[in-house]
C-alpha positions in Angstrom: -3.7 -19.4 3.4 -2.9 -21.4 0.5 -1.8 -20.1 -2.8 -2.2 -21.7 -6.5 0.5 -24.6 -7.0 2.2 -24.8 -10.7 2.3 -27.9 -13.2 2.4 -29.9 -16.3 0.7 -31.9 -19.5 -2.9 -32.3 -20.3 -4.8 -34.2 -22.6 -5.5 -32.5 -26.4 -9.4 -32.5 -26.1 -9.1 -30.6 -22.8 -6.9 -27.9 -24.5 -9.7 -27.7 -26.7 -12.3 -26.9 -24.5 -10.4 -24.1 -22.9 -8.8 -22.7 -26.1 -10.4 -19.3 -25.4 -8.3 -16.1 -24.8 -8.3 -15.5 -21.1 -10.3 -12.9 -20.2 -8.5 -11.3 -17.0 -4.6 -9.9 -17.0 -2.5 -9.9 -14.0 0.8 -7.4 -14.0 3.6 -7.0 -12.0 5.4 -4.4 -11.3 8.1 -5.1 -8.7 9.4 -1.5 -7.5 8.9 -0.8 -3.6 10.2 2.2 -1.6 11.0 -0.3 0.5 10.9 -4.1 1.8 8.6 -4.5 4.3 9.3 -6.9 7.0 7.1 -10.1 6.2 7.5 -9.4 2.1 8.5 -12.7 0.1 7.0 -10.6 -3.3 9.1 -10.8 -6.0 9.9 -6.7 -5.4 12.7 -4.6 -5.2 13.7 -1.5 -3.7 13.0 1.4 -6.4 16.1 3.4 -5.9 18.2 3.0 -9.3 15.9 0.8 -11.1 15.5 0.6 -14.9 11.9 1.7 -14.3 11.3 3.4 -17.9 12.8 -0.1 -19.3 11.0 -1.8 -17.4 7.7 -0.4 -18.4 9.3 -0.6 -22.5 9.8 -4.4 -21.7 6.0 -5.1 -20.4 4.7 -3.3 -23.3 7.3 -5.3 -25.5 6.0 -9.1 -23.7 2.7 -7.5 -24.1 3.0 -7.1 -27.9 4.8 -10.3 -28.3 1.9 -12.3 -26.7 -1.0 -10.6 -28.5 0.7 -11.0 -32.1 0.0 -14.4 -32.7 -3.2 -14.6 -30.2 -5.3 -11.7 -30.7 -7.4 -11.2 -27.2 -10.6 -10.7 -26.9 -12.5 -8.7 -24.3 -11.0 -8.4 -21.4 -13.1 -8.6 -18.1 -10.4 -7.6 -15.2 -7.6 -6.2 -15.2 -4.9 -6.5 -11.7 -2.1 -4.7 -11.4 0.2 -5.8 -8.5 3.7 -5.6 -7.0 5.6 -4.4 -5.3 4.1 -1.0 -5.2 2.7 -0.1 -8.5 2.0 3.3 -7.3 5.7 4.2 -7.3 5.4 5.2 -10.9 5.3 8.3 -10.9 2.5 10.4 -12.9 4.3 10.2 -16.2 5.5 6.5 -16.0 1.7 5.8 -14.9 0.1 7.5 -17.9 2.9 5.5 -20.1 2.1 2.1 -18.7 -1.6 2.8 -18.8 -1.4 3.5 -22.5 0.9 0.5 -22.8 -2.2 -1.7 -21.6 -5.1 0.1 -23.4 -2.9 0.0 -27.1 -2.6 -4.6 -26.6 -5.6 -4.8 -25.1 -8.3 -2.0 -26.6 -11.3 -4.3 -26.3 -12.5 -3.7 -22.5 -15.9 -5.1 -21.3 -17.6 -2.5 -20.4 -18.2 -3.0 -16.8 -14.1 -4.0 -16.4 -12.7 -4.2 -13.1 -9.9 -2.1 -13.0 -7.6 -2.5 -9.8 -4.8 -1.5 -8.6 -2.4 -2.1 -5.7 -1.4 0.9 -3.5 0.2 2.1 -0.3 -0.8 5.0 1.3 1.8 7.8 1.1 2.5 6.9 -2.5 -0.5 8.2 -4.2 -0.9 11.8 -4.6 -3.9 13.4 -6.3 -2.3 14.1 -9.7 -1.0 10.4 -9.8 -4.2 9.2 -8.7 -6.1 11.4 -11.6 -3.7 9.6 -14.0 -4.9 6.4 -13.1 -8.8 7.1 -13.2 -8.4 8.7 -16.5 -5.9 5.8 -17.8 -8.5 3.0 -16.8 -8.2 2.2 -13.3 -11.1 2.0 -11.6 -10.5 0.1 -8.5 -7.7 1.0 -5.9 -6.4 -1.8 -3.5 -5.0 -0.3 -0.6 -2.2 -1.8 1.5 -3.4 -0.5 5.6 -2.5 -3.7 7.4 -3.4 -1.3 11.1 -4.4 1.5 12.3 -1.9 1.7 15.0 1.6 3.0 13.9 3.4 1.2 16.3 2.1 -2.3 14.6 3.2 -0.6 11.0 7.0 0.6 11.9 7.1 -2.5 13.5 6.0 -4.5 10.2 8.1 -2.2 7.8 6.0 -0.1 6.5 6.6 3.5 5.9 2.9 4.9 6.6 0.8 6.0 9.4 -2.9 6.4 9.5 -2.9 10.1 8.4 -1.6 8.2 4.9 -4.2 6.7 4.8 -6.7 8.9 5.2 -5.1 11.0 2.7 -5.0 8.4 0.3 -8.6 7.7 0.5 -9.7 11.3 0.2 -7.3 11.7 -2.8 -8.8 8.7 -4.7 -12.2 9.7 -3.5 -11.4 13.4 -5.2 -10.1 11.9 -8.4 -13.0 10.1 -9.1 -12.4 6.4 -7.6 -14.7 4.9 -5.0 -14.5 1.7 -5.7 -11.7 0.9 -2.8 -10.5 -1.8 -0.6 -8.5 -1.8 1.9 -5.7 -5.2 3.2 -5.8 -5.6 6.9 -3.7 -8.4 8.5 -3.8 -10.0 11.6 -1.6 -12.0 13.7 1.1 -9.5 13.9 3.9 -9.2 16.1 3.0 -7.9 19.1 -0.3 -7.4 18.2 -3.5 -8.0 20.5 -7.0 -9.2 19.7 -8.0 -5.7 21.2 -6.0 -3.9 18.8 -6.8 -5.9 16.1 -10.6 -4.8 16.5 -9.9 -1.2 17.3 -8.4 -1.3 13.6 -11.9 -3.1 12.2 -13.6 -0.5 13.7 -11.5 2.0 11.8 -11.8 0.4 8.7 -15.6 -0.1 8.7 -16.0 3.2 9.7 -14.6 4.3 5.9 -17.7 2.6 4.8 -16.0 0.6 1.8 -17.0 -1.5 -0.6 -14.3 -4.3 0.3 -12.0 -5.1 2.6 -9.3 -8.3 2.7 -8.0 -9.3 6.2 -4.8 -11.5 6.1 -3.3 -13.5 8.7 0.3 -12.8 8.5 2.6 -15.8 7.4 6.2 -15.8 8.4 8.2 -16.4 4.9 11.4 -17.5 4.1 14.1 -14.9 3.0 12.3 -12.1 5.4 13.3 -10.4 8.3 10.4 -11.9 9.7 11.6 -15.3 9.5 15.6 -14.6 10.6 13.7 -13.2 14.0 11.5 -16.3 13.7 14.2 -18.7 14.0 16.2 -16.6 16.8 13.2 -16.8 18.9 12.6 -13.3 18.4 9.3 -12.4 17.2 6.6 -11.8 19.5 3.2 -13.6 18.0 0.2 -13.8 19.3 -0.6 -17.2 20.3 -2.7 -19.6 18.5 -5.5 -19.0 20.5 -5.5 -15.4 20.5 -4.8 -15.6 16.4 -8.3 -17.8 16.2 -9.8 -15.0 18.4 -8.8 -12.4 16.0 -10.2 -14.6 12.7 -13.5 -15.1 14.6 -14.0 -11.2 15.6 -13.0 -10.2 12.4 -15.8 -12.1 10.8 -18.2 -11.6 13.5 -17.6 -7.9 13.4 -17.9 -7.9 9.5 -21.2 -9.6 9.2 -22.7 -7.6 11.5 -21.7 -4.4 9.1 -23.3 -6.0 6.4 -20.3 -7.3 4.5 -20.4 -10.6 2.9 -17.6 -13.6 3.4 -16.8 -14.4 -0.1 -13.9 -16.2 0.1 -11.6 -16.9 3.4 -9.8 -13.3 3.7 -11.8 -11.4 1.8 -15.6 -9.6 2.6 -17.8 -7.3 0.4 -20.9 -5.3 0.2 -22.7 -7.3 -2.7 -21.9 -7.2 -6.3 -18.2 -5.3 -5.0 -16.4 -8.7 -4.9 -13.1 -9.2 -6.8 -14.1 -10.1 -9.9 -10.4 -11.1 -10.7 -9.4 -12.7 -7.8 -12.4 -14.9 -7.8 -10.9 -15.5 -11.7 -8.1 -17.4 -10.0 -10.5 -19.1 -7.7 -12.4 -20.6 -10.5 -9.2 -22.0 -11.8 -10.1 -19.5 -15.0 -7.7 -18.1 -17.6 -5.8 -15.6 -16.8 -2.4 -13.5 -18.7 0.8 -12.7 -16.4 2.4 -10.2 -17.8 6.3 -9.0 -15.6 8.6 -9.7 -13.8 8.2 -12.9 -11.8 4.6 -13.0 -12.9 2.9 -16.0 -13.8 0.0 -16.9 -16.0 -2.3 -19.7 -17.3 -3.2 -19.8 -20.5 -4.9 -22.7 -22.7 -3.9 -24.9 -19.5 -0.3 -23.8 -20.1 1.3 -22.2 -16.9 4.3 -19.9 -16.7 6.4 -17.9 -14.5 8.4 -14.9 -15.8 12.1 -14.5 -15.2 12.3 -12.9 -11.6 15.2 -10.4 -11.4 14.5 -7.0 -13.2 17.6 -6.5 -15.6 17.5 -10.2 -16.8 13.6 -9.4 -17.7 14.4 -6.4 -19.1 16.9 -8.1 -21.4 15.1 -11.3 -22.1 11.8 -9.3 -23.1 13.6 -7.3 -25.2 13.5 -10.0 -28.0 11.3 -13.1 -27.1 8.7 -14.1 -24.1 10.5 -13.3 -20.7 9.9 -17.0 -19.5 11.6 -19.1 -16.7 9.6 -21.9 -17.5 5.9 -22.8 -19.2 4.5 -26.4 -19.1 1.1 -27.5 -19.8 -1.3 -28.6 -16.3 -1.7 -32.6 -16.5 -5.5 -33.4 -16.3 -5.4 -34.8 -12.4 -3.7 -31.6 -11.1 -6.1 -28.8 -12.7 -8.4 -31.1 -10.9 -6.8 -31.0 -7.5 -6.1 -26.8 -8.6 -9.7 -26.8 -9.2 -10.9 -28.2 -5.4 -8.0 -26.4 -3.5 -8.9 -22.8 -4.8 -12.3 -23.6 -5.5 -13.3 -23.9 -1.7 -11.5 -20.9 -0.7 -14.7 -19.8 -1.8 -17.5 -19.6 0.8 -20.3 -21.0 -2.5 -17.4 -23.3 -2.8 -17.6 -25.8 -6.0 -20.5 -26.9 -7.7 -20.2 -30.9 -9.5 -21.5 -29.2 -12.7 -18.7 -27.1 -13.3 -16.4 -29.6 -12.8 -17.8 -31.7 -15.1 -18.0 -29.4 -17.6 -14.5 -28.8 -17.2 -13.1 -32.2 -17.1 -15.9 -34.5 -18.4 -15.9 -36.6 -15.3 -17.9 -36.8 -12.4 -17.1 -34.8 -9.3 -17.8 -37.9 -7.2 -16.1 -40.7 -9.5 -12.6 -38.2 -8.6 -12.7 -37.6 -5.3 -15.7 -39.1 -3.3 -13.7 -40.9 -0.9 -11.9 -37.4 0.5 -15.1 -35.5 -0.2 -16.8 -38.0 2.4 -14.0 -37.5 4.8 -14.3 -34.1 4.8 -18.2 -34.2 5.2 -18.0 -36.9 8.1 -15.1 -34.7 9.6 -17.8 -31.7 9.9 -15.5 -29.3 7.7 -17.4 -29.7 4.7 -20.8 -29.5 3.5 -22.9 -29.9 0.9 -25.5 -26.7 -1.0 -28.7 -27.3 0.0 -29.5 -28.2 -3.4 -26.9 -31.2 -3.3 -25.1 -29.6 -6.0 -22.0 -29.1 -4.6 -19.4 -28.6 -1.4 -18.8 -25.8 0.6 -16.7 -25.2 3.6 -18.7 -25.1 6.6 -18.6 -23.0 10.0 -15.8 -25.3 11.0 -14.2 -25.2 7.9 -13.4 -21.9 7.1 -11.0 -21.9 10.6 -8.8 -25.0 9.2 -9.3 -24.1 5.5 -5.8 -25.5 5.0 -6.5 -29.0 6.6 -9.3 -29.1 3.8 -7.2 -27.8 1.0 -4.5 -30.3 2.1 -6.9 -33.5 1.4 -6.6 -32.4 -2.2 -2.7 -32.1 -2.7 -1.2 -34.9 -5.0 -4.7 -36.9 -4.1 -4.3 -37.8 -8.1 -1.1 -37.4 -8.7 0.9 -39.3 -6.1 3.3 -41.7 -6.5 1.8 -45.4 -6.5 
């Protein structure tokens, strides 16, 4: 599945209109206890980290940013990784603090979450968290076979996770989701519903289901190239993707976005922030943000963010979005969504017509049978056919502006 692309320049009237402080903060924190097989996440391995410095250098790029531009209230809050939940208690209740003391003005119904893998969250550490702020755990499952997780990397089994899920249920945190993928080695469409059928049976309020994506610099990719990694075939993948939603409708979840299903008002409120082409801060190592139609990445490598934060911004580079690519941002993220895009929000955005930008493509895509337009002839929406070759539509809109002539 596609991921946000990063750019440069835009026109002064546009900065303007979007001048607002963000209203959603994404963190990274890049410790792991290990690398799992597939991982192209900017994460390391935790053993002999600066974590403490670490955590001192996100509060110091916190305080940095804020000084000049005071924030306002802040709607969602994502903290991601790595494993977040590596910290342990006292580093949590540190970093939490570190958030609240920049960033004191929280709407009141904020979305909280947090990454998590199952092994790593004990109840005191999970207490920490709901009394620091969090109020929405993202847990990484990805089966509920053991075999498919040793064979993936990762270091839990399915009595983790059922642990972790009574822990966070006991400290006071039900509002969970749980990361399935699909498509992994050696993995059949049989197996892949026996795990559905686990995870609906937790009753949650979300769930994401990922089709796994072979990455360079992973394991996964060295075995890859040596012909060593047993996939399911493409036909068996497009199996799993159409049980998956079959089985998820029918349990009353709703298709929000590509990968992701809810019960209704438990979407991601943050994620769908990114969807929307919003604002958003990017505070760590690595992370990136998009402020005032500015984007940046972070330096990557913990020490040399450590050192940089220690006296200015942490960045590796920060350039403003031209006009034409937030546009083709705004199509290629905005259909991951199943509402999709609506013409008035892009016009309000960009003061031009939807159609007068990209009718030609939009007509392609309609004639093609992958896209389709809200009943009210307000705007585009993947269709049935769509949503299984998402990326063929997200591809019409790549450099459709921006080109070369």
């Amino acid at each position: 599945m596609n991921d946000m692309t990063n750019n440069e320049g835009m026109p002064e009237q546009i900065i303007e209109a979007g001048s607002s402080a963000p209203k959603a903060i994404y963190i990274h924190i890049p410790f792991c206890t290990n690398k799992c097989f597939y991982c192209d996440f900017n994460s390391y391995v935790l053993k002999d980290q600066p974590v403490m410095d670490y955590l001192r250098a996100l509060d110091h790029e916190m305080e940095l940013t804020v000084r000049d531009a005071p924030p306002g209230e802040i709607r969602s809050i994502f903290v991601g990784g790595g494993t977040p939940t590596v910290l342990n208690p006292q580093e949590m209740e540190f970093f939490l603090a570190s958030i609240r003391k920049h960033f004191p003005n929280f709407a009141a119904d904020i979305e909280f979450s947090m990454e998590a893998n199952p092994g790593t969250t004990d109840l005191e550490k999970l207490k920490v968290m709901h009394e620091g702020g969090v109020n929405r755990v993202s847990f990484g499952v990805q089966a509920f076979q053991n075999e498919l997780l040793s064979g993936i990397g990762r270091i839990h089994n399915t009595v983790d996770v059922y642990r972790s899920l009574e822990n966070a249920h006991k400290a006071g945190l039900h509002n969970l989701s749980i990361d399935l993928m699909f498509g992994l080695p050696n993995q059949t469409v049989e197996m892949l519903d026996y795990s559905v059928q686990k995870a609906l049976e937790l009753d949650l309020p979300h769930y994401s289901i990922y089709s796994l994506k072979v990455e360079e610099n992973t394991l996964f990719h060295t075995l890859y190239k040596k012909n060593q990694l047993p996939l399911p075939d493409e036909e068996d993948e497009l199996k799993m993707y159409l049980l998956l939603m079959q089985r998820m409708k029918e349990a009353g979840y709703r298709q929000y976005e590509i990968s992701n299903f809810a019960k209704p008002g438990y979407e991601s409120r943050h994620n769908i922030t990114y969807w929307r082409n919003e604002d958003y801060y990017g505070f760590g190592a690595g992370a990136h943000g998009y402020v005032g139609h500015q984007r940046h990445m972070n330096i990557k490598g913990v020490n040399p963010y450590v050192e940089a934060a220690s006296s200015r911004l942490p960045r590796l580079e920060q350039f403003v979005v031209p006009r034409e690519e937030a546009m083709e941002d705004f199509m290629m993220v905005g259909l991951r969504m199943l509402d999709g895009i609506r013409d008035a929000d892009f016009e309000a955005q960009f003061a031009v017509k939807l159609e007068d930008m990209f009718g030609s493509h939009l007509r392609k895509m309609l004639e093609a049978g992958l896209l389709e337009r809200h009943e009210d002839g307000g705007g585009y929406r993947l269709s049935e056919k769509g949503l299984l070759f998402g990326n063929e539509v997200f591809a019409e809109f790549i450099d459709t502006l921006t080109e070369p002539k």
